[in-house]
N, C-alpha and C positions, 0 to 999 in steps of 0.2 A: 303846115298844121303844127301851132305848139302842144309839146307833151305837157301831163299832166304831172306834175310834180307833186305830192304829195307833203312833204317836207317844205314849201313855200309857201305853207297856209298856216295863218295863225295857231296857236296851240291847242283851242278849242274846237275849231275846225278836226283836227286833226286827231282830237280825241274823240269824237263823233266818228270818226272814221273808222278808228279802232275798233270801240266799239258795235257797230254795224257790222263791222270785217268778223267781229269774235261770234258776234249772236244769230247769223244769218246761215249757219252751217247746221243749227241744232235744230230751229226752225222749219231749215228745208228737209231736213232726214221727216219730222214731223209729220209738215203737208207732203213728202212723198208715199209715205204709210198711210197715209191719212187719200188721198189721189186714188192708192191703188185696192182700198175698198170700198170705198163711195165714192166715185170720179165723176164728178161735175165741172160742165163747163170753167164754172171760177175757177173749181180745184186746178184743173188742169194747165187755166192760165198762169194763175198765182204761183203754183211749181213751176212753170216755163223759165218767171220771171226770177225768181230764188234761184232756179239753176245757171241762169246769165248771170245773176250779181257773183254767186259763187267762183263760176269760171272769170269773172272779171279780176275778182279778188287775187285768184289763182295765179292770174296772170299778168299779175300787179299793173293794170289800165286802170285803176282806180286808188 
Protein backbone atom coordinates (compact mmCIF):
# COMPACT_ATOMS: atom_id res chain seq x y z
CA UNK A 1 0.00 0.00 0.00
CA UNK A 2 1.77 3.36 -1.10
CA UNK A 3 1.57 6.39 1.49
CA UNK A 4 0.07 9.38 0.74
CA UNK A 5 2.44 12.07 0.54
CA UNK A 6 1.30 15.12 0.69
CA UNK A 7 4.34 17.11 -0.38
CA UNK A 8 4.23 15.10 -4.02
CA UNK A 9 1.43 17.08 -5.31
CA UNK A 10 1.44 19.91 -7.15
CA UNK A 11 1.33 23.25 -5.27
CA UNK A 12 -2.22 23.77 -5.89
CA UNK A 13 -3.15 20.64 -4.75
CA UNK A 14 -1.54 21.14 -1.86
CA UNK A 15 -3.02 24.47 -1.08
CA UNK A 16 -6.45 23.00 -1.22
CA UNK A 17 -5.34 20.88 1.22
CA UNK A 18 -4.22 23.45 3.59
CA UNK A 19 -6.87 24.97 3.28
CA UNK A 20 -9.56 22.24 4.03
CA UNK A 21 -7.08 21.03 6.83
CA UNK A 22 -7.52 25.06 8.45
CA UNK A 23 -11.49 25.30 7.81
CA UNK A 24 -12.79 21.98 8.64
CA UNK A 25 -12.08 22.40 12.61
CA UNK A 26 -14.32 25.62 12.88
CA UNK A 27 -16.97 23.92 10.99
CA UNK A 28 -17.08 20.96 12.98
CA UNK A 29 -17.08 22.59 16.60
CA UNK A 30 -20.29 24.36 14.52
CA UNK A 31 -22.38 21.18 13.23
CA UNK A 32 -21.40 19.64 16.70
CA UNK A 33 -23.22 22.61 18.57
CA UNK A 34 -25.45 22.59 16.00
CA UNK A 35 -26.04 18.03 16.35
CA UNK A 36 -26.48 18.42 19.87
CA UNK A 37 -29.69 20.71 19.81
CA UNK A 38 -31.32 19.79 16.87
CA UNK A 39 -29.83 16.16 15.99
CA UNK A 40 -30.95 14.93 12.74
CA UNK A 41 -30.12 12.21 10.91
CA UNK A 42 -27.90 14.50 8.42
CA UNK A 43 -26.72 16.32 11.39
CA UNK A 44 -25.39 13.51 12.85
CA UNK A 45 -23.93 11.94 9.71
CA UNK A 46 -22.25 15.20 8.43
CA UNK A 47 -20.50 15.50 12.23
CA UNK A 48 -19.42 11.76 11.91
CA UNK A 49 -18.00 12.74 8.70
CA UNK A 50 -16.09 16.26 9.92
CA UNK A 51 -14.93 14.30 12.95
CA UNK A 52 -13.01 11.44 10.62
CA UNK A 53 -11.63 14.30 8.35
CA UNK A 54 -10.58 16.02 11.55
CA UNK A 55 -8.84 12.86 13.17
CA UNK A 56 -7.46 12.27 9.63
CA UNK A 57 -5.94 15.64 9.63
CA UNK A 58 -4.80 14.92 13.16
CA UNK A 59 -3.15 12.07 12.02
CA UNK A 60 -1.52 13.31 9.10
CA UNK A 61 -3.33 10.28 6.63
CA UNK A 62 -4.19 12.95 4.62
Amino acid sequence: MARFYRFRLPPWARKCIVIIEVSVTPIMVFQLVRTLLIPTTFDILLTGVLIGLVIAFYLEWI
